[in-house]
N, C-alpha and C positions, 0 to 999 in steps of 0.2 A: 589356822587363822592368819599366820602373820605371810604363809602361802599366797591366799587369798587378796591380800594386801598387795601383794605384787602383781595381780594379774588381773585381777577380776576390773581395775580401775580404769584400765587398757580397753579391755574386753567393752567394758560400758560405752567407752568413747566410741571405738571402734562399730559398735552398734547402731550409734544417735548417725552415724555417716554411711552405714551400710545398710541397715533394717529395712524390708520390704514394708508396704504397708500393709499388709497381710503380720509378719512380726511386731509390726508397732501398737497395732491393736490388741494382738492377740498379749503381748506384756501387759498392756494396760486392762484387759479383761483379766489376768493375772494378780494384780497389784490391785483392783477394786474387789476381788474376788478373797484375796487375803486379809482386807481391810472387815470384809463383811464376817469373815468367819474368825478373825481376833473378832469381833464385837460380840458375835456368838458363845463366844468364849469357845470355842471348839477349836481341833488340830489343824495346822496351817503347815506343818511341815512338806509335805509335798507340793503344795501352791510354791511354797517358798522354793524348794531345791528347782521347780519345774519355771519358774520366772528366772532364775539364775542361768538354768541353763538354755534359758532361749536368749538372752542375753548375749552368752558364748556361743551360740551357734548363728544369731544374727551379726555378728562383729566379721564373720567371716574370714577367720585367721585361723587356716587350721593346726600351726604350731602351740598358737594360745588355747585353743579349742583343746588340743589332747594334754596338753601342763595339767590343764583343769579337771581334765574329766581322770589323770593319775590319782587325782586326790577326792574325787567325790566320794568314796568310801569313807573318809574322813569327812568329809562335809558334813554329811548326815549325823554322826555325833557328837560334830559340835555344835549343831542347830538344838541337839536335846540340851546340851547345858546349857545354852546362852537363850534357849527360851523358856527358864525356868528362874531368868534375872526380872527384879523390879520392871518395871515400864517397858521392857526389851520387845513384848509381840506388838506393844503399842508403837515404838518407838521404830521399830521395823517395818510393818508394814504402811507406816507411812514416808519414809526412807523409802521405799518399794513404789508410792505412789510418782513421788519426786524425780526418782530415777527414770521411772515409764515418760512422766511428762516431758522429763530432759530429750529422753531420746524422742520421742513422738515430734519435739521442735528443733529438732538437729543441731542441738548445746553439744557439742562433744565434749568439752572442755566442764561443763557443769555436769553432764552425768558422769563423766570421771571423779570429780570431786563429791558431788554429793554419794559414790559407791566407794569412795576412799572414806568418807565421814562415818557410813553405815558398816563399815567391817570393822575400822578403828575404832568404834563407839565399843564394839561388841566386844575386841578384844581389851580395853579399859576401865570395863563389866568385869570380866572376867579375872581379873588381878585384882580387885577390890576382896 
């Protein structure tokens, strides 16, 4: 997580200034898509790894692009403990909706913060 922390905030920015609009949509049908199946109550974990990783591959930096994808093995099980916290698949995947809109209106600077808010949140879950 605390990986994550270092890259992925990068990676967002880098997104809201590079993203086609072909990736900006397809994030935000991601991030609605997640939203719908938290309300479901049903599994989001692949919505979620698969919005991160467009994310990193819209940023268009292929050194941050492979950092990230070293640890995606790890990703995945730490998406199982941290969506088994309180309010975390709520609190995510609209963190998720926030991000898509950052980048869809080329905030670089606010989808970096709000993808710094959303890892930080999950890793101060996590130590409670």
């Amino acid at each position: 997580m605390e990986a994550r922390l270092l890259i992925e905030p990068k990676l967002a920015a880098l997104s809201a200034e590079h993203a086609t609009r072909s990736q900006v949509k397809q994030l935000r049908a991601l991030a609605d898509s997640m939203v719908n199946q938290m309300e479901e109550g049903g599994p989001f974990l692949d919505t979620d790894l698969s919005f991160h990783s467009l994310i990193a591959e819209s940023a268009q930096h292929p050194v941050l692009l492979r950092m990230l994808e070293s640890i995606y093995p790890l990703l995945s099980e730490g998406r199982k403990q941290t969506n088994t916290l309180p309010h975390m698949r709520t609190k995510a995947s609209n963190y998720h909706i926030l991000i898509a809109i950052a980048i869809e209106e080329r905030h670089s600077e606010q989808a970096s913060q709000l993808m710094h808010s959303h890892i930080y949140d999950m890793i101060e879950a996590l130590k409670k």
